[in-house]
C-alpha positions as CSV (number, residue, x, y, z in Angstrom):
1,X,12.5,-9.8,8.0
2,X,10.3,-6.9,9.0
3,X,6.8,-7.1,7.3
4,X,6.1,-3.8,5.1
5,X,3.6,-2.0,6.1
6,X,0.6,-0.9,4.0
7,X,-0.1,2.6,3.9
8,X,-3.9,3.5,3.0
9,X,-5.6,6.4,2.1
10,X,-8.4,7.6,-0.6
11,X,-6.9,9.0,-3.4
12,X,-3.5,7.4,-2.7
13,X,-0.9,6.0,-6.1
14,X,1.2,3.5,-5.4
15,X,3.8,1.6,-7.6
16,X,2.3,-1.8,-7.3
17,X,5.0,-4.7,-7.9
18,X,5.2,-8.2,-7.9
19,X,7.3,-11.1,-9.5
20,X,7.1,-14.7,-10.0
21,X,7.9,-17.3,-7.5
22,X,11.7,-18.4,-7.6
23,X,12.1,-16.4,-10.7
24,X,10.2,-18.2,-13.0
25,X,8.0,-16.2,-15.6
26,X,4.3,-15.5,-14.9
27,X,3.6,-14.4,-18.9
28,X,4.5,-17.5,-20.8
29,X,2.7,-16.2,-24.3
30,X,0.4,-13.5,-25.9
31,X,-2.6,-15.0,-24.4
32,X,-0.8,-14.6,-20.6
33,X,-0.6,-11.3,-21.0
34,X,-4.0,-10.4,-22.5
35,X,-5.8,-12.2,-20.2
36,X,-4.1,-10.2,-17.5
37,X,-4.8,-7.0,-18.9
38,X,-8.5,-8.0,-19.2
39,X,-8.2,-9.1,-15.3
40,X,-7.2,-5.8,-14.2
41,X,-9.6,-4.3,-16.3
42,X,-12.2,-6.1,-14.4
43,X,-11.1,-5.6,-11.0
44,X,-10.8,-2.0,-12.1
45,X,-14.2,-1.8,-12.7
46,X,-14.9,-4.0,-9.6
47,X,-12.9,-1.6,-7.1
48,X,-13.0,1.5,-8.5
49,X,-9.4,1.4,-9.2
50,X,-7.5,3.3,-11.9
51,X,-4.0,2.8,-13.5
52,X,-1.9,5.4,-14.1
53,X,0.5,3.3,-16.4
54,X,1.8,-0.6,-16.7
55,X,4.3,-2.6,-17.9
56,X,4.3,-6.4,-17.8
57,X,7.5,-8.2,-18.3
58,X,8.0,-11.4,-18.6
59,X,8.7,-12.6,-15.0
60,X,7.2,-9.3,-13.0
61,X,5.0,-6.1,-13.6
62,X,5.1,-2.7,-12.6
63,X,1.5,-0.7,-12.1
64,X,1.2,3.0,-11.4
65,X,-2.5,2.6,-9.5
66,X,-5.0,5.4,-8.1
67,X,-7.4,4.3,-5.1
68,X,-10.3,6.7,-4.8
69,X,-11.1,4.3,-2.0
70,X,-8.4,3.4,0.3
71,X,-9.0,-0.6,-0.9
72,X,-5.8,-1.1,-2.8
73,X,-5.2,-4.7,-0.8
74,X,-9.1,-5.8,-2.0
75,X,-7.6,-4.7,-5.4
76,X,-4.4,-6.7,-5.5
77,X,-5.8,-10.3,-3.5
78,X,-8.4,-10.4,-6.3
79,X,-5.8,-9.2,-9.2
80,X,-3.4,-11.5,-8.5
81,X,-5.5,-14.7,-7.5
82,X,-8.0,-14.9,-9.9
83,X,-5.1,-14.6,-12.5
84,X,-3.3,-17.7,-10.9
85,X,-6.2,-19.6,-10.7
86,X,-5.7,-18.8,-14.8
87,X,-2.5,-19.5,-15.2
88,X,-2.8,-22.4,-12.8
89,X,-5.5,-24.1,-14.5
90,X,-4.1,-23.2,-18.2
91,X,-0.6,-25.4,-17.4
92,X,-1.9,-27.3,-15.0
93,X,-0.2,-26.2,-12.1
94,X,-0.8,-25.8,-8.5
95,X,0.5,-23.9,-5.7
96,X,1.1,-19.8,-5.7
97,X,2.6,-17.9,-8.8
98,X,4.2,-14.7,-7.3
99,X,7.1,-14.9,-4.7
100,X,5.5,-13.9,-2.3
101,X,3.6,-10.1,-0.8
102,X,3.6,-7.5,-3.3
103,X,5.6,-4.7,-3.3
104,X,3.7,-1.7,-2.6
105,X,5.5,2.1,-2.9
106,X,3.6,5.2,-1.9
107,X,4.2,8.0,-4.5
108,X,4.1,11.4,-4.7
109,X,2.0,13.3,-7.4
110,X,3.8,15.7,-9.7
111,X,6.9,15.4,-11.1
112,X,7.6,11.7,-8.7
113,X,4.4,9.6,-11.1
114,X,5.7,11.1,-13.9
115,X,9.7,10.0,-13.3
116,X,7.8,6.6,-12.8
117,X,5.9,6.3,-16.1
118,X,9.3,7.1,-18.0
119,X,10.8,4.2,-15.8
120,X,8.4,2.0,-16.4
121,X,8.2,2.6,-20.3
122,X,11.8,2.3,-21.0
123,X,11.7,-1.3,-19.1
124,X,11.6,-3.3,-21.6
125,X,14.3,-1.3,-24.0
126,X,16.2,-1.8,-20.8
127,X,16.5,-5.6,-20.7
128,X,16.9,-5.9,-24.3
129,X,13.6,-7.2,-24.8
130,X,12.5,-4.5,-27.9
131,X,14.9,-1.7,-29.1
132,X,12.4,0.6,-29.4
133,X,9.6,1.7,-26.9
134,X,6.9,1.6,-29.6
135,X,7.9,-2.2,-30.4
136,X,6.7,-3.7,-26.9
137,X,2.3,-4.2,-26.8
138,X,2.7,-4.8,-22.7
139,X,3.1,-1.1,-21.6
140,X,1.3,1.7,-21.7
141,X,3.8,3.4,-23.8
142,X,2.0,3.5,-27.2
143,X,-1.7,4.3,-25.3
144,X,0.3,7.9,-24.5
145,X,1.2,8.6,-27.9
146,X,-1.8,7.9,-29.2
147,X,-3.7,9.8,-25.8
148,X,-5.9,7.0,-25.8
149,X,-7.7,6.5,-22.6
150,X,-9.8,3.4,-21.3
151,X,-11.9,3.2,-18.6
152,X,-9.7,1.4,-16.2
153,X,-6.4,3.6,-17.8
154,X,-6.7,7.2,-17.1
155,X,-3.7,9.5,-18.1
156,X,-4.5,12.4,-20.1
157,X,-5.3,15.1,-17.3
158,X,-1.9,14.0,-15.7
159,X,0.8,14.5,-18.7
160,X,-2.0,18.2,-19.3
161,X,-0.7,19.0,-15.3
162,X,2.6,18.6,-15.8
163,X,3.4,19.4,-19.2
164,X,1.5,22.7,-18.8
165,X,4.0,24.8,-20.1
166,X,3.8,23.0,-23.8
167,X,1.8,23.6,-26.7
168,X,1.5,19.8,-27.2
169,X,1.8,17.8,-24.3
170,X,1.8,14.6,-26.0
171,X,5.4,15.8,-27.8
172,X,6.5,17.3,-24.7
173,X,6.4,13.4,-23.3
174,X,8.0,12.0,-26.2
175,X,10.7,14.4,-25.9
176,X,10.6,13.6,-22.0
177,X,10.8,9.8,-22.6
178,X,14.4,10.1,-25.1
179,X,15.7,11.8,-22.3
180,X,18.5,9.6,-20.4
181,X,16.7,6.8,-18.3
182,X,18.7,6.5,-15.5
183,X,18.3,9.6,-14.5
184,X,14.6,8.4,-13.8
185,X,16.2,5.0,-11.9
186,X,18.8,8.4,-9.8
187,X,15.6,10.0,-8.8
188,X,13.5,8.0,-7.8
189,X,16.1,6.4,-5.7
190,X,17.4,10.0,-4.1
191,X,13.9,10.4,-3.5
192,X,12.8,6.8,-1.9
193,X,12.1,7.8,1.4
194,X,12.3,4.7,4.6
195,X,10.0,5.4,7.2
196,X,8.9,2.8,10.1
197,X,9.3,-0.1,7.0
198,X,7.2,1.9,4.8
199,X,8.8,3.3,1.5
200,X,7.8,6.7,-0.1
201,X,8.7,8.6,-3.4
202,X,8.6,11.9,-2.4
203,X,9.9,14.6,-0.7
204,X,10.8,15.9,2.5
205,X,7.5,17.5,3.0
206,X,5.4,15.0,1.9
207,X,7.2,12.3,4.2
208,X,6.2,14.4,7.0
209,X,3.0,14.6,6.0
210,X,2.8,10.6,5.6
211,X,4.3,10.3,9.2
212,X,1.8,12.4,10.9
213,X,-1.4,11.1,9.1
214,X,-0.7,7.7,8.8
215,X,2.5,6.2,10.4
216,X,2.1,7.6,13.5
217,X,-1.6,7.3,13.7
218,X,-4.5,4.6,14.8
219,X,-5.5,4.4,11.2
220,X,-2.3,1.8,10.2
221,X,-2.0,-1.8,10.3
222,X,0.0,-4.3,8.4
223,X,-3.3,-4.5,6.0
224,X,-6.3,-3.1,6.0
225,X,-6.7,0.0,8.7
226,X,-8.6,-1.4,11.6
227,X,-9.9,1.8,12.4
228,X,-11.0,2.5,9.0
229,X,-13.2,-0.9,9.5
230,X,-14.6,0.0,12.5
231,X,-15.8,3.4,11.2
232,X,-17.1,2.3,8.0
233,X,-19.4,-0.8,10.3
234,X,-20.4,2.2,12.5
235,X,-21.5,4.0,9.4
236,X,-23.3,1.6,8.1
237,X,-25.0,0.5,11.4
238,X,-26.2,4.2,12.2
239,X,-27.9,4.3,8.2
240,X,-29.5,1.3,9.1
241,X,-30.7,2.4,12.2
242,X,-32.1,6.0,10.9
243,X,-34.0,4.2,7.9
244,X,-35.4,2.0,9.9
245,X,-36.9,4.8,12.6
246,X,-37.9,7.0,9.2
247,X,-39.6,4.2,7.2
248,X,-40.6,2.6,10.8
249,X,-39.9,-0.7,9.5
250,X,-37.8,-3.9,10.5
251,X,-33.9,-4.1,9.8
252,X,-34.6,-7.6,7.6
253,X,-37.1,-5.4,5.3
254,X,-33.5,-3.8,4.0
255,X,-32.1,-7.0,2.7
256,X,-35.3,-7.9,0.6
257,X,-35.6,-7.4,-2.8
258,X,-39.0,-8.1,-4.6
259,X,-39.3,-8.0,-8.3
260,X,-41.7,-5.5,-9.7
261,X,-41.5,-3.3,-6.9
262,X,-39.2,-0.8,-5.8
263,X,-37.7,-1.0,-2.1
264,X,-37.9,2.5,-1.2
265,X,-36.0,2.1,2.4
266,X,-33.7,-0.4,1.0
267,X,-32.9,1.9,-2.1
268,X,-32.4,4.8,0.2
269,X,-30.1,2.6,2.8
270,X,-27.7,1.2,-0.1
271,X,-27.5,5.2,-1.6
272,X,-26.8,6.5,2.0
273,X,-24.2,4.1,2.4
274,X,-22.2,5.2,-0.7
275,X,-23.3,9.1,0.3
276,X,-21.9,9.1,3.9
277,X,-19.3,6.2,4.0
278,X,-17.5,6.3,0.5
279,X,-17.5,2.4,0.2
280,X,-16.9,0.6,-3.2
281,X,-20.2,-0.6,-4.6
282,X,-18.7,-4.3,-4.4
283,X,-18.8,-4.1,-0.4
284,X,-22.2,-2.1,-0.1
285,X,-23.6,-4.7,-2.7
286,X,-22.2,-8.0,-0.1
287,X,-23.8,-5.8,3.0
288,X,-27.2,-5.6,1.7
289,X,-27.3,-8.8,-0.7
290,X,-29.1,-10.2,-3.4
291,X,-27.5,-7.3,-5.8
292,X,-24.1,-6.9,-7.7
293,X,-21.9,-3.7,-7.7
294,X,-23.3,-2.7,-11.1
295,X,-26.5,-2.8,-9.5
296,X,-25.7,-1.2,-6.4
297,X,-24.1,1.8,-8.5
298,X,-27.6,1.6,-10.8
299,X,-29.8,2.4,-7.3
300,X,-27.1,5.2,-6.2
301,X,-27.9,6.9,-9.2
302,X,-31.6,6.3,-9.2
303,X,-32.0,8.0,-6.3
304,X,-30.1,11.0,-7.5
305,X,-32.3,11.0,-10.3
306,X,-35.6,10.9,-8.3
307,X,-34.0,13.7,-6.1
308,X,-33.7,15.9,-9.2
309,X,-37.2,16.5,-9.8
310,X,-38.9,15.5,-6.5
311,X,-38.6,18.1,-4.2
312,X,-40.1,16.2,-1.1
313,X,-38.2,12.8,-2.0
314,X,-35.1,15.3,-1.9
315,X,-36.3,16.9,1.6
316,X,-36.4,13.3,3.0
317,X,-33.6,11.9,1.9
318,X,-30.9,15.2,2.8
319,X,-32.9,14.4,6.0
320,X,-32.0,11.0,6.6
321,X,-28.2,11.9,5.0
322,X,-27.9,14.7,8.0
323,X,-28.9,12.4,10.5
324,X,-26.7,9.5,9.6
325,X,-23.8,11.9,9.2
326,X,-24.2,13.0,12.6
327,X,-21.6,11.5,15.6
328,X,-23.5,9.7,18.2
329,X,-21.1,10.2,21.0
């Protein structure tokens, strides 16, 4: 059998699937599925990942999830292991809890995320689970009706876009959810596209558009693009490099970190990197050590603070930012 292939790109939703080994459930009580939500909430905040929508059944889950970042497989490996290394240790079991690689379906935006959310939310009415949509606590159903956003689950601007037309948007989407759901299941099957054992919900266009910038390119590999890799280690070389000519100091002086006094170089390095290369605060963090994301993100916006009302600090550090942006060929 033909291993899927992983399509990566910033800004890229995907409907994210996986189920448990042999069939067996992976929620076995309340507490399963709360401590699942607050693992995605984590590695949310970890990755810089949003969802879109959920629904956790009893032996799989559906997510509808946004990567700003292009780092949806750093999402999923610590999603799905750190909660079987819960589950594992709760019943005292051993060995892996989903059959398996996850399922991982490109979508469209528009109409194609919102055909999904109805799919999704009428799951569990589906298989008999609740009768009513309201009645089930493990989708994101009743956070629609009552709009209510959280950090790591970001709607509101979507159901605005496509309910446009509507004077209330949040009736417009209970009116769009009574309608008939397997018209959702007809669509988004007339519309799953098979490409070089990739699927896509979209169109005709927009498959085109996946072929030419991604399928057929140097930037695809079963995983993580290898190219992508290359270009964010060249990134990050060519900061170090220009902060260390600037500052005219050694590369190690970039990794240190002494209390009660601020690492100029260092500060300015770890910023550059999030500036010029777009990586997730977890990775810069792990390239320059001794810090955590949340403190990664705290020197990013430091700097933009100090460049706010210091003119020359500003001058120097658009400086370096030009000169680590530039192609050395």
């Amino acid at each position: 059998m033909v291993r899927q292939i992983r399509i990566l790109f910033e800004g890229a939703y995907y409907h994210v699937l996986n189920r448990g080994q042999g069939k067996r459930d992976i929620f076995l009580d309340d507490n399963d599925y709360k401590t699942f939500l607050r693992i995605i909430k984590e590695t949310c905040e970890l990755h810089e990942v949003t969802i879109v929508s959920y629904c956790l059944m009893p032996n799989h889950y559906h997510l509808l999830v946004h990567t700003p970042h292009a780092n949806l497989p750093d999402f999923m490996r610590q999603l799905n292991g750190v909660y079987t290394q819960n589950f594992n240790r709760r019943y005292k079991h051993d060995g892996p809890l989903f059959k398996g690689r996850y399922k991982a379906i490109v979508v469209q935006e528009g109409s194609y995320l919102l055909q999904l959310i109805r799919y999704f939310h009428n799951n569990p009415v589906k298989a008999g689970i609740v009768k009513e949509r309201t009645f089930y606590a493990y989708s994101s159903h009743n956070n629609y009706i009552k709009q209510e956003e959280a950090e790591w689950l970001i709607f509101l601007d979507l159901l605005k876009d496509q309910f446009a037309q509507k004077k209330d948007f949040r009736n417009a989407y209970i009116d769009f959810m009574e309608q008939n759901n397997d018209e959702a299941e007809e669509f988004l099957s007339q519309k799953s596209k098979k490409a070089d054992h990739a699927i896509i919900y979209g169109d005709e266009a927009y498959m085109d558009e996946i072929k030419i910038k991604y399928l057929h390119s140097n930037s695809l590999s079963s995983e993580i693009p290898q190219s992508k890799q290359i270009s964010d280690e060249l990134k990050i070389k060519k900061i170090k490099k220009e902060v260390v000519e600037v500052f005219k100091i050694k590369e190690k002086d970039l990794y240190c970190s002494v209390r009660g006094r601020e690492n100029i170089p260092r500060i300015m390095a770890i910023s550059l990197s999030r500036e010029c290369s777009g990586l997730p605060y977890d990775k810069i963090a792990r390239i320059f050590g001794g810090i955590n994301y949340k403190s990664a993100a705290k020197y990013c916006e430091r700097i933009k603070q100090r460049c706010e009302c210091d003119g020359r600090f500003k001058r120097l550090f658009d400086e370096l930012k030009r000169r680590c942006s530039q192609v050395e060929t």
